[in-house]
C-alpha positions as CSV (number, residue, x, y, z in Angstrom):
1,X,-13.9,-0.1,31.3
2,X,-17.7,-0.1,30.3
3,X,-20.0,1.5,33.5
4,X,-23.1,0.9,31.2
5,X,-25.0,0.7,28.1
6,X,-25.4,4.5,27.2
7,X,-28.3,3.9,24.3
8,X,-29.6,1.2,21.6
9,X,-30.8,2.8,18.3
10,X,-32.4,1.3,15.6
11,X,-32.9,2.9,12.2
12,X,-36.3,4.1,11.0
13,X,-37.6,5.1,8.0
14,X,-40.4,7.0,8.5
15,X,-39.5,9.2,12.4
16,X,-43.5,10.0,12.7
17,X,-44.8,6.7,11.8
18,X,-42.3,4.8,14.3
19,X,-42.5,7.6,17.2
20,X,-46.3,6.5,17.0
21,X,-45.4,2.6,17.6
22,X,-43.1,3.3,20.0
23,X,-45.1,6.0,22.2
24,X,-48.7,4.9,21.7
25,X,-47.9,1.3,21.3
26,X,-45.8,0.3,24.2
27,X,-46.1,3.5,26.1
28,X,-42.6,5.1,26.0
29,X,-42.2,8.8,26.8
30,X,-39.8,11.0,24.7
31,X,-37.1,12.5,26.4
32,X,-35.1,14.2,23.6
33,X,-35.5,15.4,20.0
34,X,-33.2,16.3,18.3
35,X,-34.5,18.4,14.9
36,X,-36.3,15.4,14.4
37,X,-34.1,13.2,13.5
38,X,-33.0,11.4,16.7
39,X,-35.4,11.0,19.5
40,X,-34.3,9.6,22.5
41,X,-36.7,7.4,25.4
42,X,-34.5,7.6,28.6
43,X,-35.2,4.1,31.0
44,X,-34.7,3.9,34.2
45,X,-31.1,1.6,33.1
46,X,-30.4,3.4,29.8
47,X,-32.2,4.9,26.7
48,X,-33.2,3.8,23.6
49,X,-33.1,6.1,20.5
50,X,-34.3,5.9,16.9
51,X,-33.2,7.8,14.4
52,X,-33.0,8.7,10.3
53,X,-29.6,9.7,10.3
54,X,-27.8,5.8,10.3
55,X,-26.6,6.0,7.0
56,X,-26.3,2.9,5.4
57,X,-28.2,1.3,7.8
58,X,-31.6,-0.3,7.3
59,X,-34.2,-1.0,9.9
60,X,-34.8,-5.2,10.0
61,X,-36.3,-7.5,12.2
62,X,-33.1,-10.4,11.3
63,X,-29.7,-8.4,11.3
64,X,-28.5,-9.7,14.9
65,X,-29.1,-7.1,17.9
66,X,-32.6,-6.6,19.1
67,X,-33.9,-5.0,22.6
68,X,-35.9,-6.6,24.7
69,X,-38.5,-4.2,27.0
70,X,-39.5,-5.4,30.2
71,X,-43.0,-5.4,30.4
72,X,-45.6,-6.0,33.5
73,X,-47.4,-7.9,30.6
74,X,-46.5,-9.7,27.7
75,X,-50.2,-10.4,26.1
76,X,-51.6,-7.1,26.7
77,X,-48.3,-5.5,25.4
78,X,-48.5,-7.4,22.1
79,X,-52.3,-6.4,21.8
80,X,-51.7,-3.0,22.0
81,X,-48.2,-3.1,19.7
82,X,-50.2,-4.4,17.2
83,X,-52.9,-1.8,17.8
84,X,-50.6,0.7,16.9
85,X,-49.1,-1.3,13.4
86,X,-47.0,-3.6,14.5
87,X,-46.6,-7.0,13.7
88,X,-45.9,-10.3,15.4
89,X,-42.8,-12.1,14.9
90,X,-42.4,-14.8,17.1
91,X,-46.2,-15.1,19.1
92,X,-45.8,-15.0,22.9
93,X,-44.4,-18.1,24.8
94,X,-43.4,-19.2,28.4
95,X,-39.7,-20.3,29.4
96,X,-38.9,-21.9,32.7
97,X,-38.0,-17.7,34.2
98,X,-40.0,-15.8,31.4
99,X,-43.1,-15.2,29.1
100,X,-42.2,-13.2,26.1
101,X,-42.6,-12.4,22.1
102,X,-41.4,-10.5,19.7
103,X,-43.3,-8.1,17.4
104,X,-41.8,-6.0,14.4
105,X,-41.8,-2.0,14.8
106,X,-43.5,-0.3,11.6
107,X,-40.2,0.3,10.3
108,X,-39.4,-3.5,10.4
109,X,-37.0,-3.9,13.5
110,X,-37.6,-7.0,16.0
111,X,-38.5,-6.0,19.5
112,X,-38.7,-8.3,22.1
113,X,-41.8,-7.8,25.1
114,X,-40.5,-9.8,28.1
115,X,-41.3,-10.4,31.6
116,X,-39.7,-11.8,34.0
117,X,-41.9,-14.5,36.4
118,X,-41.6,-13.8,40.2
């Protein structure tokens, strides 16, 4: 029986360069390292980890899975994503319950910014 979503990785290539996006440019804070090569950003409903070590795995913003961060804003979050070397995918747009977008790490993986509207 599943109780929750433990972690979503993605694969980088380069751990600095993406710890950089990922820290600086939508404000995560690093929870675990491990030598390096897997670093983990624990949420308040899971973690999400990125690592060098998915062997035959390459990082890419159109394989399937994606995660989608809840943000308290979607405009300012893309501005300062692609501050820190990201790249837009799909530019920020309004749904009937959301605004969101989705930007490309530095490695190439698609992350969604959403937010919910009250």
């Amino acid at each position: 029986m599943v109780k929750h979503i433990a972690f979503t990785m993605y694969p980088v290539k380069n751990m600095a360069r993406a710890c950089k996006f990922y820290e600086k440019g939508l404000g995560l804070k690093r929870t675990k390292n491990y030598d390096d090569k897997w670093i983990e950003y624990h949420l308040a409903n899971g973690a999400f980890a990125i690592t060098t070590m998915a062997m035959g795995v390459r990082p890419s913003a159109n394989s399937g899975g994606s995660i989608a961060f809840e943000v308290k804003n979607v405009d300012a979050a893309v501005k300062k994503a692609v501050a820190a070397k990201g790249r837009i995918k799909l530019r920020a747009f309004d749904t009937p319950v959301c605004r969101m977008a989705v930007v490309a790490d530095t490695e190439g993986n698609a992350v969604t910014l959403h937010a919910k509207k009250r």
